[in-house]
N, C-alpha and C positions, 0 to 999 in steps of 0.2 A: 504494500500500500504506500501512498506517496504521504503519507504523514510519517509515518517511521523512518522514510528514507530521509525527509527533512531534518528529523528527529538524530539520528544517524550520521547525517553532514557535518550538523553544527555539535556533535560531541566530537568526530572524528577533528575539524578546526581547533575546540578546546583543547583535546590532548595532544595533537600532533603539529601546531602550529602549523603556519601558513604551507598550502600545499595549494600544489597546479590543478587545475579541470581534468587534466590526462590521471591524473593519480587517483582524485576522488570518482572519476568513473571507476575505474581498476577494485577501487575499495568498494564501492557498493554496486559495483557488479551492472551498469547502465551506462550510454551514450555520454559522450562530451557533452553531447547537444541538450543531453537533458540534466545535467550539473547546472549549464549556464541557466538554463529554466529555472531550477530549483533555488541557484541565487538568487537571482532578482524576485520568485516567490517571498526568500527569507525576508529579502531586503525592504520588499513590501510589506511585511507582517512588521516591519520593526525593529528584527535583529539586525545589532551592528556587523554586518560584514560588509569587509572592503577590496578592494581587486588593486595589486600592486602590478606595476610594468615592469618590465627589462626580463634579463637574459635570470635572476633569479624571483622573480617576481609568482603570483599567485592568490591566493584569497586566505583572508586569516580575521581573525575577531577583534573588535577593540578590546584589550587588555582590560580586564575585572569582569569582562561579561560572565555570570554564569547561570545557568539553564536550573530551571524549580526541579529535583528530584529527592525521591527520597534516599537518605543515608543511610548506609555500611558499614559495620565497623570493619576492623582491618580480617579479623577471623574468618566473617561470614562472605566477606568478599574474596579471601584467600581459595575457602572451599569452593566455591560457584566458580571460580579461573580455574582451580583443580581440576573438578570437575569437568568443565567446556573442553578440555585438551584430551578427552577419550574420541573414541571415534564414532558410537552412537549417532551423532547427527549427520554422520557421512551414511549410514543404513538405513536414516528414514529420511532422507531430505532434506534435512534440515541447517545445513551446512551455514547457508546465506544467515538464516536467523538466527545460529548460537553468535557468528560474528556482530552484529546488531546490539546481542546482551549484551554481549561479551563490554561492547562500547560504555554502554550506561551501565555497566555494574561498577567499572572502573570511574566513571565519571560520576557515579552515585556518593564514594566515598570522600571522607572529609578531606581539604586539601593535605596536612601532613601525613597521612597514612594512604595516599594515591602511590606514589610513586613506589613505597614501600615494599604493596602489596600487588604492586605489576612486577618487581624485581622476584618476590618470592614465587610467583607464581609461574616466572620463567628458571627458576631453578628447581622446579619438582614436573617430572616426564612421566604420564601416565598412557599404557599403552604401547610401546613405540614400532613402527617398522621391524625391527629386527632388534632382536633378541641377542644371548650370546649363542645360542647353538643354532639359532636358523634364523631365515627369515619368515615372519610373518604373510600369511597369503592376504592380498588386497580386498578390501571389502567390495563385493557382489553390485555390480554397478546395475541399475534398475529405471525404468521411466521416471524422470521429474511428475508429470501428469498424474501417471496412474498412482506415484504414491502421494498426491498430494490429494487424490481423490480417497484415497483408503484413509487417509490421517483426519480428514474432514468427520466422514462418514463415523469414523470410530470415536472423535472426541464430542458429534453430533447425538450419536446415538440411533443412526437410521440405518436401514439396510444397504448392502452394497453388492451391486454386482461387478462378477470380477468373469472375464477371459482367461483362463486357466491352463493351463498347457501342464501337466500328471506325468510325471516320468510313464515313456513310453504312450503316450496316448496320445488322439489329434487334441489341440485345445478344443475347448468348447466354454460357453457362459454359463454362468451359475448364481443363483441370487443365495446371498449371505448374512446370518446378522452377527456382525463383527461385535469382538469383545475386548481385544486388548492387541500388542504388538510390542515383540519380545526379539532383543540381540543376543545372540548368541553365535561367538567365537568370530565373529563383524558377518554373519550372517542374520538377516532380519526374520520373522515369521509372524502371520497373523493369526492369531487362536478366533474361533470364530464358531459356529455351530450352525447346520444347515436342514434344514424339517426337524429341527431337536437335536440335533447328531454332533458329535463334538467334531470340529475338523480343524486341524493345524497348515496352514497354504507357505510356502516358501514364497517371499517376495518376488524375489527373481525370478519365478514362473508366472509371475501376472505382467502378460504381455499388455491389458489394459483394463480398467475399472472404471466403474460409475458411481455414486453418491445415490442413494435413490430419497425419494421425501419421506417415505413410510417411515415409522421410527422402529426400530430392530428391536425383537424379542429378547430381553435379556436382562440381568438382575441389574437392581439401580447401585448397589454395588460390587466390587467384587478384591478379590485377594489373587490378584494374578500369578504373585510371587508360586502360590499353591495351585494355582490351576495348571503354572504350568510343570511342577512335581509330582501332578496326576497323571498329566497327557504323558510325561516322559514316562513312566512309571509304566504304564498300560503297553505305550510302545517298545520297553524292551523288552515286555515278557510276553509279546506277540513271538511268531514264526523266525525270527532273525537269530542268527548263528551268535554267540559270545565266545570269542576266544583269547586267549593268556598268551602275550609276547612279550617277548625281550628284544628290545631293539637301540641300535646306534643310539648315541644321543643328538647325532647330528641326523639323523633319518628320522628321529621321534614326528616331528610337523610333518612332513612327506607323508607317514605310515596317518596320521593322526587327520590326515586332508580327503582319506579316501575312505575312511570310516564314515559308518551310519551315525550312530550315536558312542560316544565313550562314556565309559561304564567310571572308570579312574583314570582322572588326568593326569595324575601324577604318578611317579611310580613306586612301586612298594621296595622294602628294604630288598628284597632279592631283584631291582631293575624290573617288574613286570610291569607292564601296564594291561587295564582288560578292555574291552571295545569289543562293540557290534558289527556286525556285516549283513547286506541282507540275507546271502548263502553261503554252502559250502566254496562255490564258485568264487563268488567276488571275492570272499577271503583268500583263498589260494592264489586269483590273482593279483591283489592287494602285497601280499605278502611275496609274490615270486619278482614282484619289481624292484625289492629290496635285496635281493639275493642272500650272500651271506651278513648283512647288515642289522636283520632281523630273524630271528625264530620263536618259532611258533611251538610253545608250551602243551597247550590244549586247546582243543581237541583232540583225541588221536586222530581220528580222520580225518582231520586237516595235514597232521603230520606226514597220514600215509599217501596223500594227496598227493605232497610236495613232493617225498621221497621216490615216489614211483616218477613223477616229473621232471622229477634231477636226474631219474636213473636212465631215462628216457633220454634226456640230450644227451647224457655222457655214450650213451650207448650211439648215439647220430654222429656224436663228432671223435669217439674215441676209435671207429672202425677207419682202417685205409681208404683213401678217396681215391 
């Protein structure tokens, strides 16, 4: 909306002094052409902004101006920049607008504890790209649209239809009453239930969605945290294989990217870790990509899968060509 972006501008001038048209597009993510708009808006409303010439020139505030928000202390402000530096906002969209907070939280706090609590908050990394043993898989890039249609519908309360594309199936639509939306490992999911039925949707299989007016079947509150250590709970002790590995520690993310669900993330005093697969199949080939980097504990018949597998190529390549 363009009052936030106004909103936006004129903290991004408080804190960052005088910057060009080319930069404050860049920062809020719109035209040059529509910066020069938005000043001459401010400059109408009242606020003191001024346009400097030359080769370092630019738009900046009269010195004292400051903007009516409510205050911060240095803690509470500390936590909320903590927090904004997870990745979260990159799985549901929301990218543009944690940077927006991010502005007026900083600009919310009193002036001696501003600078403090922007220093502290670039010295604690929550998250990051890569780890010491791997790197991190990027978060699941998805429609702007259809998830700004799903976020709607969901903080609305109305039904949603979504274009669904089901491992292995054509897409097709489907009308839903969404209940909440859950990250997990920078993968996103919608909990949701459909003629009653509990259904869990992977973000990134909704090639597109709609908002609908009806208002969606579902309790006025809910404890998602538990809703969603029920669906998992259900889903590991459905049909899906659990098997006990020991693996690299630099293959762990590899081994850990092609699983269904993990059972322990971490691993036990003997190196194990446990994890789902949907079969015997995809575990065996799950695990034969790893070669010797990974073994597989349990099940035996996963074991004897592999072994007959191994005995297999050595028997291909160990004969004279």
């Amino acid at each position: 909306m363009r009052a936030d972006r106004l909103v936006s501008l004129v903290l991004l001038l408080r804190q960052r002094g005088r910057l060009t048209a080319d930069t404050l597009a860049r920062e809020l993510e719109v035209s040059t052409r529509t910066v020069l708009r938005d000043i001459e808006a401010l400059s109408a409303a009242g606020v003191p902004v001024y346009a400097e010439r030359g080769r370092h020139g630019g738009f900046a505030l009269l010195p004292g101006f400051r903007t009516e928000l409510t205050g911060l202390n240095r803690d509470e402000a500390l936590a909320l920049l903590t927090a904004g530096s997870g990745r979260g906002e990159q799985v549901f969209g929301l990218g543009s607008a944690l940077a927006s907070a991010m502005r007026k939280v900083v600009d919310a706090l009193p002036e001696p504890h501003r600078d403090t609590a922007s220093d502290a908050a670039r010295r604690i990394l929550v998250e990051p790209e890569t780890d010491l043993l791997s790197r991190r898989s990027a978060p699941e890039p998805m429609s702007d649209a259809a998830m700004t249609e799903i976020r709607r519908a969901v903080f609305a309360g109305h039904k949603l239809c979504l274009h669904y594309a089901a491992t292995g199936q054509e897409p097709r639509w489907r009308t839903v009453d969404p209940i909440g939306l859950v990250t997990v490992r920078d993968r996103g999911y919608l909990l949701a239930t459909r003629a009653g039925a509990d259904r869990t949707y992977r973000l990134t299989r909704v090639l597109a969605a709609q908002e609908l007016p009806e208002p969606a079947q579902r309790p006025d509150r809910v404890d998602l945290d538990q809703v969603w250590r029920e669906r998992c709970a259900r889903f590991l002790s459905s049909d899906h294989i659990a098997v006990s590995i020991r693996v690299d520690p630099q293959r762990r993310e590899e081994l850990l990217s092609t699983a269904v669900a993990v059972r322990a993330a971490e691993s036990d005093a003997d190196g194990r870790l446990q994890v789902t697969f949907q079969d015997l199949r995809h575990a065996e080939w799950a695990l034969w990509q790893l070669g010797t980097d990974a073994e597989a504990l349990a099940p035996a018949s996963l074991r004897t899968a592999l072994r007959e597998r191994a005995a297999a190529m050595a028997a291909r390549y160990g004969a004279s060509s």
